[in-house]
Structure formats: C-alpha cells, structure tokens
C-alpha positions in Angstrom: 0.0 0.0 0.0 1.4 3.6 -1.1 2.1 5.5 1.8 2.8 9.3 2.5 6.5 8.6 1.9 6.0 7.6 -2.2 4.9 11.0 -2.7 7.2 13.2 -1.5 9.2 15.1 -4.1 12.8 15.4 -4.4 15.0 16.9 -6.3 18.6 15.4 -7.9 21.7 18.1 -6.7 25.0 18.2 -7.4 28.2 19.7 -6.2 31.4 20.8 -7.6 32.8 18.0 -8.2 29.8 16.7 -9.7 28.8 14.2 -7.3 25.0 13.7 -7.2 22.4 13.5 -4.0 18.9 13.9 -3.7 17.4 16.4 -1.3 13.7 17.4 -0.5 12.5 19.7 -3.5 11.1 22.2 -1.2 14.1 22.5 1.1 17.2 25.5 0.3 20.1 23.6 -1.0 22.9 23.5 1.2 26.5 25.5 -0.1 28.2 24.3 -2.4 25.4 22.2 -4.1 23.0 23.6 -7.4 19.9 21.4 -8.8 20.4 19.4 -11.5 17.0 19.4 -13.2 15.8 16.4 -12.6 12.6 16.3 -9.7 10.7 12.9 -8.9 10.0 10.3 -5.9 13.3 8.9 -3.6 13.2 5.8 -6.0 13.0 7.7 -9.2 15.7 10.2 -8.4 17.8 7.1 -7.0 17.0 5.3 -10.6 18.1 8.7 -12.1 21.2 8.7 -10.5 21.9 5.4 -11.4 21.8 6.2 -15.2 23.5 9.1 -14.9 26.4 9.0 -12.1 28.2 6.8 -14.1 32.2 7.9 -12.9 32.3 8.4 -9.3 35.7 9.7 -9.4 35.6 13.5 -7.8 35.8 15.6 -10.8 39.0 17.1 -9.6 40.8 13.6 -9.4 39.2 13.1 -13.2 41.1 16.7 -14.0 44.4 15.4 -12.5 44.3 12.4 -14.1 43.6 13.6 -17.5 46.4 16.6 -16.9 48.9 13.3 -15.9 47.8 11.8 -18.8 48.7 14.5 -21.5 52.1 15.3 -19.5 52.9 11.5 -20.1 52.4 11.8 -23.9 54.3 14.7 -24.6 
C-alpha cells in the first residue's frame, strides 16, 4: 500500500565536483550544491542517478588524471 512517503518530491543536486544526491525539493540547498533538473520520488531520483552517475571519481581527481595523462604523452 502507497504510503505518504512515495509521494514526496525530491530533487537530484550536485556539487562541484559533480557528485549527485537527492534532497527534498522544497528544502534550500545546502553551499556548495545547485539542482540538476531532474525532480521525482526517492526511488525515481535514486533510478536517475543510477543512469547518470556513471564515474564516481571526484571531478577534480578526473582533472588530474587527464592533466597526468597529457604530461605522459608529450
């Protein structure tokens, strides 16, 4: 049976370096965090995340790696 919980809202957020969370749609996002676009239940904005999250790597370790990466082939 659907309960109370299944219809809350919540939106996808993400932070600088572009990890992803959910928090309640109606609540101010914490620093350091902007909305991503995408709104739905906990489930659908976990689903979301699934699809979409697909390096966890911090974006800044991504950077580093790709800077290391160019230095090595020059």
């Amino acid at each position: 049976m659907p309960g109370a919980q299944d219809s809350l809202q919540y939106a996808v957020v993400i932070n600088d370096e572009e990890q992803y969370s959910i928090w309640s749609a109606g609540r101010d996002l914490p620093a350091g965090w902007r909305r991503d676009g995408f709104t739905g239940t906990e489930d659908e904005c976990l689903a979301y995340i699934d699809e979409t999250w697909t390096d966890m790597r911090p974006a800044s370790l991504r950077r580093w790696m790709r800077d290391h990466e160019r230095a090595g082939a020059d």
